[in-house]
C-alpha positions in Angstrom: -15.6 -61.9 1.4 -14.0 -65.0 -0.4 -10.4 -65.3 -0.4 -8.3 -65.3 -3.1 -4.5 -65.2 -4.0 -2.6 -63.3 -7.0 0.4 -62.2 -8.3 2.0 -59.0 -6.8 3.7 -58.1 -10.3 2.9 -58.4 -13.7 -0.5 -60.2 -14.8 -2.5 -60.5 -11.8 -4.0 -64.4 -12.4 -6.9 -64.4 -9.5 -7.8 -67.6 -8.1 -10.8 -66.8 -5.8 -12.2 -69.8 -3.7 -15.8 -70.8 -4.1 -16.1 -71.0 -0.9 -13.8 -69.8 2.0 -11.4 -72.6 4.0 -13.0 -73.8 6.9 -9.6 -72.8 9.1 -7.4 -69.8 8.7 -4.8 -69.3 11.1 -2.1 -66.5 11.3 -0.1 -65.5 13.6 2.0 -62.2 13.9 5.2 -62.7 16.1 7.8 -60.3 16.9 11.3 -61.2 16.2 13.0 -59.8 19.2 15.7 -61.5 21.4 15.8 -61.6 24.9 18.9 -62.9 26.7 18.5 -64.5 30.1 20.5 -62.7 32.9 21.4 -65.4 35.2 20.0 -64.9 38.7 17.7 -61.6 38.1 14.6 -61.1 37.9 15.4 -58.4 34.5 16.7 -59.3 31.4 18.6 -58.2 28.0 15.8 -57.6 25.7 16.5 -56.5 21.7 14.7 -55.4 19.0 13.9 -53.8 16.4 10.5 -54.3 16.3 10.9 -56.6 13.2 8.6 -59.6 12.7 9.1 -63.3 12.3 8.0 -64.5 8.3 4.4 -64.5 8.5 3.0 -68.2 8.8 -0.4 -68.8 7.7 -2.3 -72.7 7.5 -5.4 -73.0 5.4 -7.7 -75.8 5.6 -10.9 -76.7 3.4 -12.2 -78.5 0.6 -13.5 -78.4 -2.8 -16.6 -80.0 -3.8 -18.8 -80.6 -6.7 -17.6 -81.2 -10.4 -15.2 -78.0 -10.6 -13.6 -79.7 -7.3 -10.4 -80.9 -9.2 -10.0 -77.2 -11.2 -10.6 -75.3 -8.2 -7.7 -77.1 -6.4 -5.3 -77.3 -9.1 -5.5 -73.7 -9.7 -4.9 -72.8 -6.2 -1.8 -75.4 -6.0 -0.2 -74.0 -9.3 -0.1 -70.6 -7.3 1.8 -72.4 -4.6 4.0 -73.9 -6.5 5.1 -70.7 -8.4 7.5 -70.3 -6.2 9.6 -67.6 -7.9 6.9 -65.4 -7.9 5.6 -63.1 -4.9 1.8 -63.7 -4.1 -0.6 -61.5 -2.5 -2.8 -63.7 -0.7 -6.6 -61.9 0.8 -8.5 -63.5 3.7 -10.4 -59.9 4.3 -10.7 -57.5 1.1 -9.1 -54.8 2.2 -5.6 -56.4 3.4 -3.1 -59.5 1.9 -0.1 -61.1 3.0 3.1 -60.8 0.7 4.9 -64.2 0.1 4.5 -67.6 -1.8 2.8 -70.8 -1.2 5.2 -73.4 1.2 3.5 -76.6 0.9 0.1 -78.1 -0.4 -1.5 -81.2 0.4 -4.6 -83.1 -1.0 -6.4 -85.6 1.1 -8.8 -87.9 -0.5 -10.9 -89.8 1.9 -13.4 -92.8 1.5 -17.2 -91.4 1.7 -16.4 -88.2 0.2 -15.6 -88.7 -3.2 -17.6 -85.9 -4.1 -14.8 -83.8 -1.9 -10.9 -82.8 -2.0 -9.8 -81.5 1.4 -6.9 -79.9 1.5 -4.3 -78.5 4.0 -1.9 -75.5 2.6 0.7 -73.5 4.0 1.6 -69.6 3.2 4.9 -68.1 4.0 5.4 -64.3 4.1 8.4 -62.7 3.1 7.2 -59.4 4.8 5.5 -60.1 8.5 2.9 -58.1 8.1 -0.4 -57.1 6.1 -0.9 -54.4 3.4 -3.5 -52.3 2.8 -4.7 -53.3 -0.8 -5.3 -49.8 -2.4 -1.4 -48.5 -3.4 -1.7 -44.7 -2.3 0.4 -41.7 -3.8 -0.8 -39.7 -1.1 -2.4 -39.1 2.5 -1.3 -40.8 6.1 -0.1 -44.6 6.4 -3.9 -45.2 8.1 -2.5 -48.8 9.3 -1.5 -49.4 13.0 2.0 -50.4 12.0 5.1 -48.8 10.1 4.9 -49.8 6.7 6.9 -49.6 3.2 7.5 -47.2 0.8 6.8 -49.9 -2.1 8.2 -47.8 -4.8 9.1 -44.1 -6.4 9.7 -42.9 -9.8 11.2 -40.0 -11.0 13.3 -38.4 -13.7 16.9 -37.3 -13.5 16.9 -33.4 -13.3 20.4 -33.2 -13.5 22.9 -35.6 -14.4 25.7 -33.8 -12.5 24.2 -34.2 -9.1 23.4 -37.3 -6.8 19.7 -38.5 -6.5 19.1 -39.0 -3.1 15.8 -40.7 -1.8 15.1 -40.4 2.3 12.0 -41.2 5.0 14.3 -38.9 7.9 16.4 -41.9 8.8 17.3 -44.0 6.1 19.0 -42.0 2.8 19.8 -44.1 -0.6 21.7 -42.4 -2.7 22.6 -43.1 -6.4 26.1 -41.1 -7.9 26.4 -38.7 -9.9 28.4 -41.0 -12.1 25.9 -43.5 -12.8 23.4 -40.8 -13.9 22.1 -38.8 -17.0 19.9 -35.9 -17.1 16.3 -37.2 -18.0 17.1 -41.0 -17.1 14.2 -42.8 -15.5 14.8 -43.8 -11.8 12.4 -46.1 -9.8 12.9 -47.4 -6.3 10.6 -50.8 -5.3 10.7 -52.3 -1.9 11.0 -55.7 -3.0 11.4 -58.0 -6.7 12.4 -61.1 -7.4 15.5 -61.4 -8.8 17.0 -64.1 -11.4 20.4 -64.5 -9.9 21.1 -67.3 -12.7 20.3 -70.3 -13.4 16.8 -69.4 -13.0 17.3 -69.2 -9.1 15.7 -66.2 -7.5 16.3 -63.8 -4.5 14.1 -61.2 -3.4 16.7 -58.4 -3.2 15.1 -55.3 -1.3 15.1 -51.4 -1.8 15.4 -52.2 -6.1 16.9 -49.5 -7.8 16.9 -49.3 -11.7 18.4 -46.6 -13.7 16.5 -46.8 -17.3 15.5 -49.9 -17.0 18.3 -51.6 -15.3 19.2 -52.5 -12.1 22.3 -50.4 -10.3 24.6 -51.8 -8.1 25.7 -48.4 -7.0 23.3 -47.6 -4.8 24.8 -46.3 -1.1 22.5 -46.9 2.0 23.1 -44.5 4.9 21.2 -44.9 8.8 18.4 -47.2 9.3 18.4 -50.8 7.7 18.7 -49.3 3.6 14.7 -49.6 2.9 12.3 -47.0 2.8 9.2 -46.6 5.6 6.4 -44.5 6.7 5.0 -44.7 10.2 1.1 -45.1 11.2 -0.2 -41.7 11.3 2.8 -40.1 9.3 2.1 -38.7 5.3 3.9 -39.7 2.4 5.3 -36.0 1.7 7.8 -36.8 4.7 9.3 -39.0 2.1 11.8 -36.9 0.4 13.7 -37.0 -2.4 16.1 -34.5 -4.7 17.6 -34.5 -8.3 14.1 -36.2 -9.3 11.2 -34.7 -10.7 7.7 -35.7 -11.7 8.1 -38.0 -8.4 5.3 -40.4 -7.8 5.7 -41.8 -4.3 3.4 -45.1 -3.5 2.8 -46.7 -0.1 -0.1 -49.5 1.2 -1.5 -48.8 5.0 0.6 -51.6 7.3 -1.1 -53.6 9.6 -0.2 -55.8 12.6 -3.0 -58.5 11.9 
């Protein structure tokens, strides 16, 4: 399978390599602590079984006359850096996260050749499945997101609640109108001015626009679905014509 990288919202814009780097190297790492206990052989250990940003180094080259539009269109990918990327080394599964650093080495006696070294951060520390499913079992070994919901407002004089059993987002009753649109994403990039971006988590828009109002109860205020558990777990109420959508999660 060749490897390519795209946009995870709007216009896709595919780059797909020619040919595959000759190195690929990622590494999943947990993020837990453990605190030394001075003198004992056991020790303080804490998680949550979080993940450290996903750290991936690609190395290859380009050859032949397309060499120097093959590389540029992979660097202008990593250097949209306000955009989230998906990027594919197997078909099937991507990171989530944006190009850190790119680096073109031209060396004498191949001048037919750009070799490059490149460096891909994930904001999530994980893979995702790359069909988005409305239905069936997270099939991954590894909790993953809910990446978003939509619905309709049945009822403007009630709360809309959204909930995977231990986390529960709620939006007011005062913020809503009967038949408003409401949809939930896991993750966008937000302008927070100045054209400086944040990727704010658990996005909530009412019609369109982004609400502040949201309240976050239990768990860490986003939205998951264990390996082996179905979407219908994933509850809602005050919405209808509710589309739920979820990727498999893997630990790769």
């Amino acid at each position: 399978m060749a490897m390519k990288i795209s946009n995870f919202a709007g216009t896709a814009d595919t780059f797909t390599w020619a040919y595959n780097p000759q190195v690929y190297d990622s590494q999943y790492s947990s993020n837990h602590e453990i605190t030394n206990i001075s003198f004992q052989k056991h020790h303080i250990l804490i998680s949550g079984a979080g993940a450290m940003p996903k750290a991936i180094v690609l190395t290859g080259h380009f050859s032949g006359s397309s060499k120097r539009t093959y590389y540029e269109s992979l660097s202008k990918h990593f250097a949209q850096t306000t955009q989230l990327k998906k990027l594919y080394f197997e078909s099937d599964k991507f990171c989530l996260g944006i190009g850190k650093d790119i680096k073109q080495t031209n060396a004498g006696g191949r001048t037919n050749f750009i070799d490059y070294v490149a460096a891909f951060e994930g904001v999530i520390g994980m893979l995702f499945g790359d069909t988005l499913r409305t239905s069936g079992t997270n099939e991954g070994n590894i909790t993953t997101f809910v990446e978003s919901i939509t619905g309709t407002v049945t009822s403007g004089a009630s709360d809309v609640t959204l909930t995977d059993g231990t986390t529960t987002l709620t939006i007011p009753a005062s913020a809503l109108t009967t038949g408003q649109a409401i949809v939930y994403n896991v993750v966008k990039m937000v302008d927070s001015g100045s054209g400086i971006y944040v990727s704010e988590y658990a996005y909530m828009s009412i019609a369109g626009t982004q609400t502040k109002l949201v309240q976050a109860t239990g768990g860490f205020g986003i939205l998951k679905l264990a390996a082996g558990i179905n979407v219908s777990t994933i509850s809602t109420t005050n919405l209808g014509t509710v589309v739920k959508s979820f990727r498999d999660g893997w630990a790769d």
